[in-house]
C-alpha positions in Angstrom: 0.0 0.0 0.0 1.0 3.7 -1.0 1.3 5.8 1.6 -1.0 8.1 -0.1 -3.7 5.5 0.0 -3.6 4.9 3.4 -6.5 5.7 6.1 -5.2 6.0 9.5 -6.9 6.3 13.2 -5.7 9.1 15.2 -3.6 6.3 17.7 -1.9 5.3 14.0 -1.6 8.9 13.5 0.2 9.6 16.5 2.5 6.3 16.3 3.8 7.6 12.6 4.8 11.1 13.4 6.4 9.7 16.9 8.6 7.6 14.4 9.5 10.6 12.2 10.3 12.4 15.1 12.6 9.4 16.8 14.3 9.6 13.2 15.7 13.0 14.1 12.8 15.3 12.7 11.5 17.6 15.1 7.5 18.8 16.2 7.9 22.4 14.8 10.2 21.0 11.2 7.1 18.9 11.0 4.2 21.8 11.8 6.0 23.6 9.1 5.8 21.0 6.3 2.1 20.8 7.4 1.4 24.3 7.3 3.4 25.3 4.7 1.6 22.8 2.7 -1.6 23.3 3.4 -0.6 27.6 2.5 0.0 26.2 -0.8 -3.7 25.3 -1.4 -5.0 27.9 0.6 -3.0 30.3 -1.7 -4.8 28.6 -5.1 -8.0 29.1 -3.2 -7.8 32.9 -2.0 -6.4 34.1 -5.7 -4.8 36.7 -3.9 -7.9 38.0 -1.5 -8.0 38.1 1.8 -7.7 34.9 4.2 -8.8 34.4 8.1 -7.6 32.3 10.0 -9.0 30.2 13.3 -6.3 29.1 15.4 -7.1 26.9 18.3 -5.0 25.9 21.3 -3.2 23.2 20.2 -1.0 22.0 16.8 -3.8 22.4 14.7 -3.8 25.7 15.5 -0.2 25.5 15.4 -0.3 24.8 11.9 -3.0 27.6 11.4 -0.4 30.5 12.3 2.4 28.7 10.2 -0.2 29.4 7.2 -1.3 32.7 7.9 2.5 33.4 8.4 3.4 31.7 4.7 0.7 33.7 3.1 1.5 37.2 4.4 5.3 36.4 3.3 3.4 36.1 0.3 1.7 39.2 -0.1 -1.9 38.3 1.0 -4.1 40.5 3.8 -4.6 37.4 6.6 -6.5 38.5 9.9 -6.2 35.6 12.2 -8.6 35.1 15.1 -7.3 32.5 18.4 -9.9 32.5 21.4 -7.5 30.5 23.2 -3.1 30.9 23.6 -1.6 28.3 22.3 -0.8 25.7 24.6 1.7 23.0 22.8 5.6 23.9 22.6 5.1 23.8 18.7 2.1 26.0 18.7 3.9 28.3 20.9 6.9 28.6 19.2 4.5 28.8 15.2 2.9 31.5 17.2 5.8 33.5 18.3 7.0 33.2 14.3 3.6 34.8 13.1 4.2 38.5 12.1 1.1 40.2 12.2 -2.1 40.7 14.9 -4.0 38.1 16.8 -7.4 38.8 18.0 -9.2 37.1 20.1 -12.5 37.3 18.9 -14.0 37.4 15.1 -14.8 41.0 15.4 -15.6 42.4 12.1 -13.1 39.6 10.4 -14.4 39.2 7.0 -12.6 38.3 4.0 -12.8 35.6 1.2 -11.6 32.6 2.9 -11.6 31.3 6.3 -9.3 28.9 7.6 -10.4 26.4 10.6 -7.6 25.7 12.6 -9.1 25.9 16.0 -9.4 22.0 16.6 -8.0 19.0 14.3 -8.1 15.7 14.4 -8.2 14.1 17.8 -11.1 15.8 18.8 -13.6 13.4 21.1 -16.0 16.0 22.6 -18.7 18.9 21.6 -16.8 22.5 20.5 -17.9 24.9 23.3 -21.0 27.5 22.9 -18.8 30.5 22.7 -16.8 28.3 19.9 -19.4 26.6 18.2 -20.9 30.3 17.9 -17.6 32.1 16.8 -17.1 29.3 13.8 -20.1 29.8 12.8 -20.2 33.2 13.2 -16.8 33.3 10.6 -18.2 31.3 8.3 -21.3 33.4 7.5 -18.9 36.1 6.9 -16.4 34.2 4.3 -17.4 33.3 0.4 -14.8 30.1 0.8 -14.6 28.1 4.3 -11.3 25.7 4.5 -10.6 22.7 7.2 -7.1 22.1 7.7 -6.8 18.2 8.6 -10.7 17.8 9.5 -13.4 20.7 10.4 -13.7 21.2 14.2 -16.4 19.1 15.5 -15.9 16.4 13.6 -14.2 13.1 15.4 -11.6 12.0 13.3 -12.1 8.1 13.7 -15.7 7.4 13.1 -16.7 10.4 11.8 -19.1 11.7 13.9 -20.3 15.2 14.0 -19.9 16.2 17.9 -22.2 19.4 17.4 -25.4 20.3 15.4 -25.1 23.1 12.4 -21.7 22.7 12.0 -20.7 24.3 8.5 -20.3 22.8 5.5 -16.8 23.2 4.2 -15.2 23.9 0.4 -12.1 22.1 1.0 -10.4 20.0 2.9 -7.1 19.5 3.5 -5.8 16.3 5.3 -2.5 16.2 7.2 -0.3 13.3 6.3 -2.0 10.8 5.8 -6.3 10.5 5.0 -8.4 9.9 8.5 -11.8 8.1 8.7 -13.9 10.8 8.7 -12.6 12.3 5.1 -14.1 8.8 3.9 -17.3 8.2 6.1 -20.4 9.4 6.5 -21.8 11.5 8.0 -18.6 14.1 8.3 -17.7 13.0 3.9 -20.6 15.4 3.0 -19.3 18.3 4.5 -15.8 18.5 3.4 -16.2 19.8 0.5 -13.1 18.7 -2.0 -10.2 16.4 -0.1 -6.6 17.3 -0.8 -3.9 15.6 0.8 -0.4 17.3 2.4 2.4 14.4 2.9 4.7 15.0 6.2 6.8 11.9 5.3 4.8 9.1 7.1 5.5 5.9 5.7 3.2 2.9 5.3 1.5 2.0 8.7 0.7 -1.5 9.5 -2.5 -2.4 10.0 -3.8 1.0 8.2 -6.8 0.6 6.3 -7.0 1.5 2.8 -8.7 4.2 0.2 -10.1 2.4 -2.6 -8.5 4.0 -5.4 -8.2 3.1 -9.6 -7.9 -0.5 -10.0 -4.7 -1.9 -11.9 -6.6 -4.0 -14.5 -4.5 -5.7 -17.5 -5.6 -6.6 -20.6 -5.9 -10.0 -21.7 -2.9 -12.0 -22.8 -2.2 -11.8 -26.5 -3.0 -15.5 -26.4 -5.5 -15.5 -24.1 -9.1 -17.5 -24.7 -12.1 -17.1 -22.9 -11.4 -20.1 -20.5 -7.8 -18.9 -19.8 -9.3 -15.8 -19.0 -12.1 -17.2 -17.0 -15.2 -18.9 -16.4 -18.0 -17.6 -13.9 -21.1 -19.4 -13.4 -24.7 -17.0 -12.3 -27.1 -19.2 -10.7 -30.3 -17.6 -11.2 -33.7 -18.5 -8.8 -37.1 -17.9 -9.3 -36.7 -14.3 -10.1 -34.0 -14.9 -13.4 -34.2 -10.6 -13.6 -31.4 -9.8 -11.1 -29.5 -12.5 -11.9 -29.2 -11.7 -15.8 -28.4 -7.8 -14.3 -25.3 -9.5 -12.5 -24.3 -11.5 -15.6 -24.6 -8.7 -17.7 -22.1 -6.9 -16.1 -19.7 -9.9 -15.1 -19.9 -10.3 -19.0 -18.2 -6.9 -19.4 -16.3 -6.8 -16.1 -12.8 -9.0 -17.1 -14.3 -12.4 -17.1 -14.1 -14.6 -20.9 -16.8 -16.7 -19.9 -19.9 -15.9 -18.1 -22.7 -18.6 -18.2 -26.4 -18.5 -16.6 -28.1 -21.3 -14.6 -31.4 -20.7 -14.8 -34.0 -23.6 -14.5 -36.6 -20.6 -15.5 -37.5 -18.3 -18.0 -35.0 -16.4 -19.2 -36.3 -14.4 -22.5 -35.0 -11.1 -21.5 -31.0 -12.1 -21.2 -28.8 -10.1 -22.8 -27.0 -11.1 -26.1 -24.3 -13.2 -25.9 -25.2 -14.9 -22.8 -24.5 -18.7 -22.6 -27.8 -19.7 -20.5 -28.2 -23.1 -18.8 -31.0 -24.2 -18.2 -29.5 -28.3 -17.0 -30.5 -29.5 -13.7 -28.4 -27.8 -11.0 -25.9 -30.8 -10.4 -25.1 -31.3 -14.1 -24.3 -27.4 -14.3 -22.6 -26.9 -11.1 -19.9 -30.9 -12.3 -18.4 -28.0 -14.9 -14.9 -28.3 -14.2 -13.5 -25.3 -15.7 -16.0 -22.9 -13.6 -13.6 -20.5 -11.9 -15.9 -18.8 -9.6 -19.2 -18.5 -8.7 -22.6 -16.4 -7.8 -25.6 -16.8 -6.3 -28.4 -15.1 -4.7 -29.7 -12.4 -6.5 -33.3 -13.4 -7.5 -32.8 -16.8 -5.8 -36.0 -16.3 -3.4 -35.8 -17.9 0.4 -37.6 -20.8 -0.1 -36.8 -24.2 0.4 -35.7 -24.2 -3.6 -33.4 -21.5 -3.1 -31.7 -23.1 0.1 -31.0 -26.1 -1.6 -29.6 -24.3 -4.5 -26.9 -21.9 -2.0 -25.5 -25.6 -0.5 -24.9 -27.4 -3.7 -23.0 -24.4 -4.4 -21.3 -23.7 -1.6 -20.2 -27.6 -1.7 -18.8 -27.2 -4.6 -15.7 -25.4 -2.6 -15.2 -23.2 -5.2 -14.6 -18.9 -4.8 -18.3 -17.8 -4.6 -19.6 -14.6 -4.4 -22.9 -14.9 -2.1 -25.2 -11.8 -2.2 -29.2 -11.5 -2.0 -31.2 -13.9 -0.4 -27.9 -15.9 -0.3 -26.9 -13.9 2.8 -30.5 -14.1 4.7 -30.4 -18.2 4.0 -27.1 -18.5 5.0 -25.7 -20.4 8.1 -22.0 -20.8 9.4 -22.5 -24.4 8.6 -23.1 -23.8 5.1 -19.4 -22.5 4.6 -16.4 -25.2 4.2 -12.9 -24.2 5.2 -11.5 -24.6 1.6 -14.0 -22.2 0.0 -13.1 -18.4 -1.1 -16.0 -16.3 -0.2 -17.2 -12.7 -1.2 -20.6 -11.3 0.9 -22.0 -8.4 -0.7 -24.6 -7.3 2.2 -26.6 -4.0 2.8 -27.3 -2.7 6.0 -30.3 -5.6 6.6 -28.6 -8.1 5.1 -25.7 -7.4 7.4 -27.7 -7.7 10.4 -28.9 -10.6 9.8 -25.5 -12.0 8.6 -24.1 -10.9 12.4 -27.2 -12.7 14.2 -26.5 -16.1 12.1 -22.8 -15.9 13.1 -23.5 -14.3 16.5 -21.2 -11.0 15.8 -21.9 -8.1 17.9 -20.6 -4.8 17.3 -22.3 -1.8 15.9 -22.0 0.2 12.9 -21.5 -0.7 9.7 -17.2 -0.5 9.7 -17.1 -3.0 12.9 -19.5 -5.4 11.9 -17.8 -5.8 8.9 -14.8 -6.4 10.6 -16.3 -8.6 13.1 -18.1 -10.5 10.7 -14.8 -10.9 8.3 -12.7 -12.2 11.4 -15.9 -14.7 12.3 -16.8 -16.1 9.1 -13.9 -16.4 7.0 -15.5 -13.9 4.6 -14.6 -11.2 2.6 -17.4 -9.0 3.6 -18.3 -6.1 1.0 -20.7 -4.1 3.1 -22.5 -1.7 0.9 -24.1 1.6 1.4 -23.8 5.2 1.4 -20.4 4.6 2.5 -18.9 1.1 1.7 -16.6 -1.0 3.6 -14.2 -4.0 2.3 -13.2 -6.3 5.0 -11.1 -9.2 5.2 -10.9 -12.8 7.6 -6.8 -11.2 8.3 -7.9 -7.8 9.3 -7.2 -5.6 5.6 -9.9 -3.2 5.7 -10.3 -0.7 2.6 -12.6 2.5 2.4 -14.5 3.3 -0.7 -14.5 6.5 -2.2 -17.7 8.7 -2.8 -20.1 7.3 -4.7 -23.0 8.9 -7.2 -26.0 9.0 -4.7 -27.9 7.5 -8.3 -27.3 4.2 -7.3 -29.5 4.2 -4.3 -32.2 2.3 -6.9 -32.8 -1.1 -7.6 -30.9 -3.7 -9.3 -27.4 -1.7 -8.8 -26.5 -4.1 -5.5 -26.8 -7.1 -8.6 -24.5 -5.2 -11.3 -21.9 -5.1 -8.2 -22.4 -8.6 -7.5 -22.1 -9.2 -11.4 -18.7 -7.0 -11.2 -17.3 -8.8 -7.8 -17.9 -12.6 -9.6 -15.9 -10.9 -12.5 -13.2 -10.0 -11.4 -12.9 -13.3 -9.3 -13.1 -15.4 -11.7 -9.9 -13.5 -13.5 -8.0 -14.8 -10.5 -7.8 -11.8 -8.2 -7.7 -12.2 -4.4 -10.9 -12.0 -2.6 -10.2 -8.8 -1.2 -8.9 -7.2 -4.2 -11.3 -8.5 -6.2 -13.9 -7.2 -3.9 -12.3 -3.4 -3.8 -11.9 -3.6 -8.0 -15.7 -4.3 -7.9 -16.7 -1.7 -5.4 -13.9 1.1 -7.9 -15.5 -0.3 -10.9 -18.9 0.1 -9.9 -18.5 3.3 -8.6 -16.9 4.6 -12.0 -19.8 3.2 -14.2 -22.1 5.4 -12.3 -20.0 8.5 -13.0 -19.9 7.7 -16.3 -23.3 6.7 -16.9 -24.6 9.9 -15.3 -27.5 11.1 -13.6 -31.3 9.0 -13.1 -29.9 5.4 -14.8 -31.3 2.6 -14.1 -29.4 -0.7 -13.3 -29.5 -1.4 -17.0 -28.0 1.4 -17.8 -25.2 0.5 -15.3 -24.3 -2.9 -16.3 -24.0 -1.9 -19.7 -21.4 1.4 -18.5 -19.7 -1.4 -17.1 -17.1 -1.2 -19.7 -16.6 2.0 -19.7 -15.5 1.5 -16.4 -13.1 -1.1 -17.4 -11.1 0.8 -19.9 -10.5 3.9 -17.4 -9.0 1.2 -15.3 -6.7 0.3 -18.0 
């Protein structure tokens, strides 16, 4: 993992700038790579008008006087406002280096920009009245509002927002390395655009990961379609979603994709291979590389037959749908690869088959990953990958469109794609969620999960 892509709690936080600084790097050289790389954006932003900054106590306000410093060496009219002295060595000393006035209170500041600096990340509790009430006091009085780190108010590892009416921000601009809440809900939709500063932290173990642009190759120039894979869809009594999955598995990096589907199947795509052989004659295919089942696949006595001849087949499955609701730990055999593509419901009542308690959509995927042996893919507003050996990845913001039926099966589709090419659960799970993502984007506003599959390629060749 790039250091860049990294996600890291504020105890991981802590740990990698105590090792820069046992490597002979001191608090203030390290303030002032900070600050004078967050001025940088801030200087882009303003376009030479006038800049506030909010300085708080500690190094996040720190860093606030070592940017209003580097942009009045730079020309720029900065007022900057600090309710409270600073209180850390560093701050004190950035402080002490800041050539200009320091009220205490906003005053008549105005300007273009403001600049929060009064708390960072680390922050566990409510602001204050009088604080709460001078932030937002600032911000009415700014065009441009700018976090350094994280806005203040927000709690940096679960992303929490400790007060109500907290502003909404233009920018962000993370320090080091990307915290939870510039990926999760609900603190993501107030951040405005995320930029990211590097200090020199190296790769943390244990950090979790921002989904970023797949690496996906092109075929071998002597590839075929079984060298490049073959997936299996195993369709219920509701054949719709299914064909929606095998649609887009049949443009997601798989050479094969074949249906199962005992039922009608008049509406599936062209170029499907469907198979309509009893279960057990489909499922003996040798050269089936990976598996899916559960969307359409009803939670009946049919369907649970169905998920345990496939799951006995040992082969990498994906299991989505009604899969997850009829599915029980002893269902699972220690030899299989498995992918679980839950929502929020589906989730829940994954932890009370397993008996996983924990709360929140991050933590019961974790839980549930470490309990089951499953990659879990839990989906939402804000998706989380996790792992049986602890990797944990972050997805990036997706288009609020696909909060409509049928996209959970074009991601399922997508997942049992790019397994079947051979990727590792995990990364086959965080190419799906990427991939999935990027066909909305390109498919645009009010689509419908037709309209997604089918952008699936699209998708594809921007991960090229």
């Amino acid at each position: 993992m790039t250091p860049s892509r990294q996600i890291l709690t504020v105890a991981q936080m802590q740990a990698a700038e105590q090792v820069l600084i046992d490597a002979g790097t001191s608090v203030d050289e390290l303030m002032q790579i900070a600050g004078k790389g967050a001025a940088d954006w801030v200087w882009r932003v303003a376009a030479e008008r006038p800049v506030t900054v909010l300085c708080g106590p500690g190094n996040n306000g720190g860093d606030g006087y070592v940017i209003a410093e580097t942009l009045r060496r730079r020309g720029l009219t900065v007022h900057v406002v600090a309710p409270i002295e600073p209180k850390t060595s560093a701050a004190k000393h950035a402080r002490q280096a800041y050539v200009g006035k320091v009220a205490q209170s906003g005053g008549d500041a105005h300007g273009h920009v403001l600049v929060d600096c009064l708390f960072g990340s680390g922050l566990t509790r409510a602001l204050s009245p009088e604080h709460l009430l001078l932030l937002r006091d600032l911000a009415a009085r700014h065009h441009m509002l700018i976090a350094v780190d994280l806005p203040s108010g927000v709690e940096s590892d679960s992303g929490a927002l400790l007060n109500d009416r907290l502003p909404e921000y233009d920018l962000t601009i993370a320090l080091g390395a990307w915290k939870f809440a510039h990926w999760v809900l609900p603190a993501r939709a107030r951040l405005g655009e995320l930029k990211l500063v590097p200090i020199g932290v190296e790769s943390v173990k244990g950090a979790a990961l921002a989904i970023g642009r797949p690496s996906v190759e092109p075929p071998a120039l002597d590839a075929h379609k079984y060298r490049r894979g073959l997936c299996s869809i195993v369709a219920g009594r509701m054949p719709g979603a299914a064909q929606l999955a095998s649609e887009a598995a049949m443009r997601a990096g798989a050479g094969y994709v074949k249906l199962h589907s005992p039922h009608s199947h008049a509406t599936a795509p062209a170029g499907l291979v469907v198979d309509d052989a009893p279960l057990s004659e489909a499922l003996a295919d040798r050269r089936i590389d990976a598996m899916l089942v559960g969307p359409g696949l009803g939670r009946g006595g049919e369907g649970e037959q169905c998920l345990k001849a496939v799951l006995a087949q040992e082969r990498p499955t994906v299991i989505d749908a009604d899969a997850l609701v009829l599915l029980t730990p002893g269902m699972l055999r220690e030899a299989g690869t498995y992918i679980a593509t839950p929502h929020d419901g589906e989730l829940e009542t994954l932890c009370r088959s397993f008996s996983v308690v924990a709360s929140g959509r991050q933590k019961r995927a974790q839980a549930l990953a470490q309990t089951s042996g499953m990659v879990i893919l839990a989906k939402g507003p804000d998706t989380f990958v996790a792992a049986p050996d602890g990797r944990l990845a972050v997805a990036p913001p997706a288009p609020s469109w696909l909060s409509t039926a049928g996209t959970g099966d074009v991601l399922a589709g997508i997942a049992v794609s790019r397994l079947t090419t051979g990727a590792d659960p995990f990364v086959a799970a965080c190419e799906a969620v990427w991939l999935h993502g990027e066909a909305a984007r390109q498919v645009g506003p009010a689509f419908t999960a037709d309209d997604l599959a089918r952008a699936v390629s699209g998708a594809i060749a921007a991960a090229l």
